[in-house]
C-alpha positions as CSV (number, residue, x, y, z in Angstrom):
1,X,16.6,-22.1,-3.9
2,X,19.0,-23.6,-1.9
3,X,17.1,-26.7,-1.6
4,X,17.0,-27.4,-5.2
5,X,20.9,-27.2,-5.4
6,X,21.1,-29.7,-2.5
7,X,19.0,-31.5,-4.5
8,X,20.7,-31.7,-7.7
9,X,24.2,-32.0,-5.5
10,X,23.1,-35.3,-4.2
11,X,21.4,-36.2,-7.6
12,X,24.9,-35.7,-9.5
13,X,26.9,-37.7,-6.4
14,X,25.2,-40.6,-6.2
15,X,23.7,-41.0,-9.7
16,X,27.1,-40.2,-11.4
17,X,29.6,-39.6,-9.4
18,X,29.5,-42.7,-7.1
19,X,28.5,-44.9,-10.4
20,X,31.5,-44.3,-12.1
21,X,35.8,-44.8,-11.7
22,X,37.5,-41.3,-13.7
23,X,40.6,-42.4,-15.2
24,X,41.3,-39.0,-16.2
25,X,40.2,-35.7,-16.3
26,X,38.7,-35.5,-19.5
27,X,36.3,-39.1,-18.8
28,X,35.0,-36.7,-15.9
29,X,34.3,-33.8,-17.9
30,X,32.8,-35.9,-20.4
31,X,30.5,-38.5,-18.1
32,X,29.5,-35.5,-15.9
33,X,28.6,-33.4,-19.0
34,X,26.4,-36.4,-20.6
35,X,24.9,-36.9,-17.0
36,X,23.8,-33.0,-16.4
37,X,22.3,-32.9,-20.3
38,X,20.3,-36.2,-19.2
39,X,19.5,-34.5,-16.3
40,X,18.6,-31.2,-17.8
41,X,16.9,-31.8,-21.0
42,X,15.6,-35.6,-21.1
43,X,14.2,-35.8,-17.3
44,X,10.5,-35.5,-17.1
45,X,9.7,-32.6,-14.4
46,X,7.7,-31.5,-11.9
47,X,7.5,-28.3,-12.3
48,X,6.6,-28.4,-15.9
49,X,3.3,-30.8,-15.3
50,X,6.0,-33.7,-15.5
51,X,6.6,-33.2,-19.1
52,X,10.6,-32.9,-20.3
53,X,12.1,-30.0,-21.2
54,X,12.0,-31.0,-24.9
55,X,8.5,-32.1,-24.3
56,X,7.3,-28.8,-22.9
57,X,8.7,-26.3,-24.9
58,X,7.2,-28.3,-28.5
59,X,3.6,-27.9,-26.2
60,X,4.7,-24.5,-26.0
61,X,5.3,-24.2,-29.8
């Protein structure tokens, strides 16, 4: 389980963290919060025969 926290760490560093300049505290809250749906919801996945979320759960329907 561990791994797959790394995993997203390093995902959410250099994909968002390293891509963008925060002028303030809500910008962060906001870029970080678009980047983690994106990363939740519209990424294809593995683990789910490399189907999105969305994808999956209207297969599922």
């Amino acid at each position: 389980q561990n791994a797959y926290i790394e995993s997203f760490n390093g995902r959410l560093r250099d994909e968002c963290l390293n891509e963008h300049w925060f002028p303030s505290l809500l910008h962060a809250r906001t870029e970080i919060e678009r980047w983690r749906r994106e990363y939740n919801e519209e990424r294809p996945k593995k683990a789910l025969g490399g189907l999105t979320p969305a994808a999956y759960a209207k297969q599922l329907q």
